[in-house]
C-alpha positions in Angstrom: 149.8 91.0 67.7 148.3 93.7 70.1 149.8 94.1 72.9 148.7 95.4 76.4 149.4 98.9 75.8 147.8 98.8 72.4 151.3 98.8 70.0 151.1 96.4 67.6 154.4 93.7 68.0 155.8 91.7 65.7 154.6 87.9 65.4 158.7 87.6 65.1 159.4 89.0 68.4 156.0 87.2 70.2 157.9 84.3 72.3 155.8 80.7 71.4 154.6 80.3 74.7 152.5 83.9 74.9 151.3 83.2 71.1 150.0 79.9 72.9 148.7 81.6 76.3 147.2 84.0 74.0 145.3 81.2 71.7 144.4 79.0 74.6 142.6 81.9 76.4 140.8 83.3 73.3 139.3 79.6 72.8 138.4 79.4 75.8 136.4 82.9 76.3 134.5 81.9 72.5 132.9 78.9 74.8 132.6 81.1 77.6 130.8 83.9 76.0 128.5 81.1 73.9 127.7 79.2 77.5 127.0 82.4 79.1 124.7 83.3 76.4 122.7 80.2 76.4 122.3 80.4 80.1 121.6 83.8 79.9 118.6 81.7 77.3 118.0 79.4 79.7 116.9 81.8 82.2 114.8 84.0 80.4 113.2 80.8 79.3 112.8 79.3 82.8 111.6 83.1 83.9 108.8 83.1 80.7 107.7 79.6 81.9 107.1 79.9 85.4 105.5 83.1 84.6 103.2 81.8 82.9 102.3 78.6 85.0 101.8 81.3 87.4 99.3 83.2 85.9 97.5 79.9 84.9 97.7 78.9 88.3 96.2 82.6 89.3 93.4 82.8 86.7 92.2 79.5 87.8 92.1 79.2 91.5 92.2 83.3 91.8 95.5 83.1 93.9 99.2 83.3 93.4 101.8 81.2 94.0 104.4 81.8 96.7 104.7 83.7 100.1 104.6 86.5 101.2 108.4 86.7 99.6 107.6 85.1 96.7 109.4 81.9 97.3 107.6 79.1 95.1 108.2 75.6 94.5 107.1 73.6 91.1 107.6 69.7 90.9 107.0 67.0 88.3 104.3 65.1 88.6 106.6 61.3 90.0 107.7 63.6 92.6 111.6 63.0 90.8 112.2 67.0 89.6 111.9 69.8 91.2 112.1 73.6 90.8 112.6 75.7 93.5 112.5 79.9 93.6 113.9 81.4 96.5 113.6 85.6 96.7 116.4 86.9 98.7 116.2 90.5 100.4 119.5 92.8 100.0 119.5 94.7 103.8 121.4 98.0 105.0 121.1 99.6 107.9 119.8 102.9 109.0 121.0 105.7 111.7 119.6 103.5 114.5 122.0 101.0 114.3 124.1 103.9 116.6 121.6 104.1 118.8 121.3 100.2 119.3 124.9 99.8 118.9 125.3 102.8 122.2 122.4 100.6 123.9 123.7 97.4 123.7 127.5 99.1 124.8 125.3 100.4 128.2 124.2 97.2 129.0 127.7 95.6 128.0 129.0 97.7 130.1 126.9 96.4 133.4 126.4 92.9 132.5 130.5 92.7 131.9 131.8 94.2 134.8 133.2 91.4 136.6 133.0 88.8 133.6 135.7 88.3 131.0 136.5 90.6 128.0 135.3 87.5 125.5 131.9 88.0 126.2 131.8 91.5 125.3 133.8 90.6 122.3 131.2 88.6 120.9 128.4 90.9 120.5 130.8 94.3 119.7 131.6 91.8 116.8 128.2 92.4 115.4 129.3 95.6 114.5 132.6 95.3 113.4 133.1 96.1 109.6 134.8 93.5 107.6 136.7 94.5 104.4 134.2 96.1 102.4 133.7 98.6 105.2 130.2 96.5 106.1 129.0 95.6 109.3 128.4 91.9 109.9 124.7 91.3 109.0 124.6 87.6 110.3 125.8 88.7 113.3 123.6 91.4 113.5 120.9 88.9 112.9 122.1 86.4 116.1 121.7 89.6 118.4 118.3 89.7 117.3 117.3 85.9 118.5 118.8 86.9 121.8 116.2 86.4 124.6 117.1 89.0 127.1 115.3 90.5 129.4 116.4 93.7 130.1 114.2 96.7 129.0 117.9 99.0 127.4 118.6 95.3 125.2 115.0 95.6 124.2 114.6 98.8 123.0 118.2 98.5 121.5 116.6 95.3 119.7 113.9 97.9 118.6 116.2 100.1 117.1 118.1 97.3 115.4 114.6 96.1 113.8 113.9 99.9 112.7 117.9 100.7 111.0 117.4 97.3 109.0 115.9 98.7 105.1 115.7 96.7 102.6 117.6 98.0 99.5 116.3 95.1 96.5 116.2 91.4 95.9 117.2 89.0 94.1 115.7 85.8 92.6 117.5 82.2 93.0 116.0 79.7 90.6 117.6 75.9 91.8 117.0 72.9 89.8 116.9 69.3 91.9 116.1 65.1 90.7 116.0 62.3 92.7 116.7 58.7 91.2 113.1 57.4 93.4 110.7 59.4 95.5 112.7 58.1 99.0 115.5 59.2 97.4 117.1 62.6 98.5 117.3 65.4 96.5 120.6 66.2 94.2 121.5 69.7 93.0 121.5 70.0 89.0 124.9 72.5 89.2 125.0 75.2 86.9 127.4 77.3 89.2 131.0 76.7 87.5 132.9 76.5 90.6 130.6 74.0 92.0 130.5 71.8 89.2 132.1 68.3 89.9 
């Protein structure tokens, strides 16, 4: 058998239990590779399909389907299945986020004079950078729903508005069935580690 490095060993010097380890995890990758691939089916499938209800949809009423976002929804005629598509935005942040960041700090710096150190703590977390080395982008978010008026927050709220660019998106196709139309909806799982 081939080992890690690449030498060839011996079945005679291979203890049982890595032949076994070995088999067990080859068997299970040949059903792994053969789900993926049909998923991978699946979803170009489910892709071609809406597509085209779309552009049915679009020739005959002269409109498309979705928001702005391109967030649609498609359900069966009982009202039991449903198909949702949710477009997600990917966001980064521009050179302003210092300039907000420096803004918010001013006004931190007033407002938290004779208050305790947790308040400050809570919006400085914003821009703390978790592992990755990325700032907190809900968090980021929350300081934007802020209603505060003070004219440094606002134009630091400005700033915020103008770092934010977005960098691509990404489509979400969820599948959901009822058992009766008062019923609520279940999630059809596809996600492995949500599966029951």
């Amino acid at each position: 058998m081939r080992d890690a490095k690449g030498n060839l060993v011996p079945l005679a010097n291979v203890k049982p239990q890595h032949k076994l380890e070995d088999e067990t995890v080859r068997k299970i990758i040949a059903h792994a590779d053969a789900l993926s691939a049909q998923i991978g089916r699946f979803k170009g499938h489910t892709t071609t399909d809406l597509g085209e209800l779309d552009a049915l949809l679009a020739q005959e009423y002269g409109a498309v389907k979705g928001g702005k976002k391109g967030n649609r929804t498609y359900q069966s005629f009982d009202g039991l299945m449903k198909v949702t598509v949710q477009v997600s935005d990917f966001v980064d942040f521009g050179p302003e986020l210092q300039t907000a960041k420096q803004l918010i700090d001013a006004c931190l710096t007033e407002w938290s004079a004779d208050s305790r150190p947790e308040i400050k703590a809570i919006v400085t977390r914003a821009f703390n950078t978790d592992k990755e080395g990325q700032i907190n982008k809900s968090d980021i978010f929350l300081l934007l729903r802020l209603d505060i008026a003070d004219a440094r927050w606002g134009r630091a709220m400005d700033a915020l508005r103008d770092a934010m660019r977005i960098t691509g998106s990404k489509s979400y196709v969820r599948f959901y069935h009822r058992a009766a139309p008062e019923a609520a909806w279940q999630p059809i799982t596809i996600d492995l580690a949500k599966v029951v």
